[in-house]
C-alpha positions as CSV (number, residue, x, y, z in Angstrom):
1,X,19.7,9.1,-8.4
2,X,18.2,5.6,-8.4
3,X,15.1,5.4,-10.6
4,X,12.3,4.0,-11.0
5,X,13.0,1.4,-13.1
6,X,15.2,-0.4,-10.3
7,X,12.1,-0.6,-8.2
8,X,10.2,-2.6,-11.6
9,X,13.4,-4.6,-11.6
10,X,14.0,-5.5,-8.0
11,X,10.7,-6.4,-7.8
12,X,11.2,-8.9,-10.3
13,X,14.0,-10.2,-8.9
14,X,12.0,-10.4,-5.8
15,X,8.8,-11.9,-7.0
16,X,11.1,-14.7,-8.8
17,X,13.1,-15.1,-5.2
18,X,9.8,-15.3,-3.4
19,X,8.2,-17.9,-5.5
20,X,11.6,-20.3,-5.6
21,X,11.9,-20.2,-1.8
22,X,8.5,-21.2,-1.6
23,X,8.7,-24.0,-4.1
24,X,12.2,-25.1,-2.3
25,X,10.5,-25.2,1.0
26,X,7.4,-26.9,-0.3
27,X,4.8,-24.1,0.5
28,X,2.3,-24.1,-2.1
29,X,0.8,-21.1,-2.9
30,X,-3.0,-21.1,-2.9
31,X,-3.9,-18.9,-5.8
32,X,-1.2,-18.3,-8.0
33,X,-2.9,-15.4,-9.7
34,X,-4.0,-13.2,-6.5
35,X,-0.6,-13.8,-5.5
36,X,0.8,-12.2,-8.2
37,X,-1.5,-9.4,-8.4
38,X,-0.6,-8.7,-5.2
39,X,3.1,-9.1,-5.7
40,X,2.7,-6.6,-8.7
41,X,1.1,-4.3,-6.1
42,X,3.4,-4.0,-4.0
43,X,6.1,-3.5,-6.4
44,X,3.8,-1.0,-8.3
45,X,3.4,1.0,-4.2
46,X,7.3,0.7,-3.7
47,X,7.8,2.3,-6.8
48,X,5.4,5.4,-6.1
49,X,6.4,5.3,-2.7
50,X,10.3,5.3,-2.3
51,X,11.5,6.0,-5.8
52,X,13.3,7.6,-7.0
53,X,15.9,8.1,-4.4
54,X,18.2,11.3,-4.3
55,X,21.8,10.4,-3.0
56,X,24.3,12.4,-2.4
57,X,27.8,10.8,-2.9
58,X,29.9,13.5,-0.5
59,X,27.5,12.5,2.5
60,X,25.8,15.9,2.5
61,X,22.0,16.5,1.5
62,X,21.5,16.4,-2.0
63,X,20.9,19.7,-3.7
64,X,16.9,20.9,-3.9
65,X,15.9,18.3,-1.3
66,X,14.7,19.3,1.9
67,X,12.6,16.6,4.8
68,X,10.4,17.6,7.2
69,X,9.0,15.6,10.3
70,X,5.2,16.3,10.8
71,X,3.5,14.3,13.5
72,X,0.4,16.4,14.4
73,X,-2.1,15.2,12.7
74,X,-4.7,17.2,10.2
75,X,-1.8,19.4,9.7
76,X,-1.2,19.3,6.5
77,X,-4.9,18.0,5.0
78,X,-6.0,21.3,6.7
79,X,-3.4,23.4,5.1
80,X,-3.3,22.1,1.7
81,X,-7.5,22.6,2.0
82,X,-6.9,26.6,3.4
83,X,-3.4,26.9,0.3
84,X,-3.6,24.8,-2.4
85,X,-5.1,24.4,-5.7
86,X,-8.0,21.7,-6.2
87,X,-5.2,19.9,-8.5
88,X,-3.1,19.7,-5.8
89,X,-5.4,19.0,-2.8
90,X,-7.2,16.0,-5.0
91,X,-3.2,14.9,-6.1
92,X,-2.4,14.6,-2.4
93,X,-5.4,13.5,-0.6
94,X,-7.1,11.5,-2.8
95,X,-4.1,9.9,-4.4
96,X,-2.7,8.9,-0.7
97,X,-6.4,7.2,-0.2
98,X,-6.5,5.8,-3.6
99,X,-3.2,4.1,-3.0
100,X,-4.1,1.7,-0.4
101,X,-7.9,0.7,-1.4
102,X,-6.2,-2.2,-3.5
103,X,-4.7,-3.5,-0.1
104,X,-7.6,-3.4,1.7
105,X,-9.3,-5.4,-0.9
106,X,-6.4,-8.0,-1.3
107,X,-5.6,-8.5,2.4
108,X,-8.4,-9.8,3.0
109,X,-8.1,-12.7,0.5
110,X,-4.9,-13.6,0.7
111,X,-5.1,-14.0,4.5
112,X,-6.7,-17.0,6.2
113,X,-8.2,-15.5,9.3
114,X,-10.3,-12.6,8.4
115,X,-11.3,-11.0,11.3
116,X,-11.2,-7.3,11.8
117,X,-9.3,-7.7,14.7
118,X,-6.1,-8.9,12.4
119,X,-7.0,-6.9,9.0
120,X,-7.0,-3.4,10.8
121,X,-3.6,-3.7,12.5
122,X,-2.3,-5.1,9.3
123,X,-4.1,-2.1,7.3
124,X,-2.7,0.4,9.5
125,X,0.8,-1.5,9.7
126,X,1.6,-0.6,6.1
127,X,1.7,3.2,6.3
128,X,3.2,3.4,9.0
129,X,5.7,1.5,7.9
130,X,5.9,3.3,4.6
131,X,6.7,6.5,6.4
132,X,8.9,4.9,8.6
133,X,11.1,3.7,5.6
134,X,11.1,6.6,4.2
135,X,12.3,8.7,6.9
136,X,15.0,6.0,7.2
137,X,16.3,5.5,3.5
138,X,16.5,9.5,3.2
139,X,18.5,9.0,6.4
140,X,21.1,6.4,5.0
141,X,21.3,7.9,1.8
142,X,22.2,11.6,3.3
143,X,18.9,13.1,2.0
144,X,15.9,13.3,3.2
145,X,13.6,14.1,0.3
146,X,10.4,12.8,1.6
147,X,8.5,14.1,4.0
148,X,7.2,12.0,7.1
149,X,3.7,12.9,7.7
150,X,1.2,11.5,9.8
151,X,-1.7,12.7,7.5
152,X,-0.2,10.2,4.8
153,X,-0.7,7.5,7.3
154,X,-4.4,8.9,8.7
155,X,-5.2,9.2,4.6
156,X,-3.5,5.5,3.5
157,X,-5.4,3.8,5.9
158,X,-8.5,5.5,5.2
159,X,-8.0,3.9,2.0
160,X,-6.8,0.4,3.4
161,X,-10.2,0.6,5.5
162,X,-12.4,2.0,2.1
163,X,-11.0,-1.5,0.6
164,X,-11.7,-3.5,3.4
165,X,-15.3,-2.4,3.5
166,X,-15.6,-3.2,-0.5
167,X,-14.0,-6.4,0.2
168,X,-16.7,-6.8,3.0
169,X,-19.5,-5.8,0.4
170,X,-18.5,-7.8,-1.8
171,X,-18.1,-10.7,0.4
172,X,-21.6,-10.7,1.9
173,X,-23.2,-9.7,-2.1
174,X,-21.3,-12.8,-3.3
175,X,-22.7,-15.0,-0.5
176,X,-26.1,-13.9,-0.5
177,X,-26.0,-14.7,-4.7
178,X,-24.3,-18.2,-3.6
179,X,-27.8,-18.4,-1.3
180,X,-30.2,-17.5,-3.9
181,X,-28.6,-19.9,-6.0
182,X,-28.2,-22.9,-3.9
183,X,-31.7,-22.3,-3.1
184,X,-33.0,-22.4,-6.5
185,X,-30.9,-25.4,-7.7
186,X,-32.6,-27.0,-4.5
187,X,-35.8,-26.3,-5.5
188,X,-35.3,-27.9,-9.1
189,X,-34.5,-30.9,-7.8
């Protein structure tokens, strides 16, 4: 088993790799600080998401892990709501929306163009890549321990769009204050 703490250190490894090949090729980076914070983001989702990986070294699924492929959608939100315990329902659902806000809030600002026509795509992008991967690295590693579901998709970019729309608040609260004040330092003077 690969654990967690590879995913901390990659992403260290990574994060230094990323910032050197940007120095070497003369990319600045705008603002050093959001950049980071969304660096340790990602690492931080990569580390909830795909770790810890279960291997098998004989090639055959490793023991206790089972995969499933669900692609109709609402099927699992609507059976955990009908089966499972509040702890679990607000674990699963909650958690899978929770774990994307932060990237609908930092896409946003880290991107130049900021039109919803690029942030959706990008917001939906990133679960379905998710899944993807983790359909894949079960596949390579003779296990598939993670379940593939669309309803972790629908729910992660539910949260992508929930951060998008603080980031949207936020935006037009921040401009409106910039207003107020340029209008009373203009009256001052």
């Amino acid at each position: 088993m690969i654990g967690r703490e590879y995913a901390v250190l990659a992403g260290m490894v990574l994060y230094a790799a990323v910032v050197l090949l940007r120095r070497s090729t003369g990319r600045k980076t705008e603002n050093p600080v959001l950049f980071l914070i969304l660096f340790l983001y990602f690492t931080a989702l990569v580390t909830i998401t795909f770790f810890p990986l279960v291997y098998s070294r004989t090639g055959a699924p490793a023991y206790g892990y089972t995969s499933s492929l669900q692609l109709t959608p609402f099927k699992t939100i609507s059976g955990m709501l009908r089966y499972l315990s509040n702890q679990s329902l607000v674990l699963q659902v909650v958690g899978n929306i929770l774990l994307t806000i932060p990237y609908g809030i930092l896409l946003p600002v880290m991107i130049k163009r900021k039109s919803p026509v690029i942030i959706i795509p990008l917001l939906l992008a990133l679960p379905v890549v998710i899944e993807t991967m983790q359909w894949v690295i079960g596949a390579l590693l003779g296990t598939l321990y993670r379940t593939t579901d669309i309803d972790d998709v629908i729910l992660n970019f539910a949260g992508g769009l929930i951060g998008y729309g603080i980031y949207l608040l936020t935006s037009l609260i921040w401009q409106s204050l910039s207003r107020r004040k340029n209008k009373i330092s203009a009256k001052r003077s």
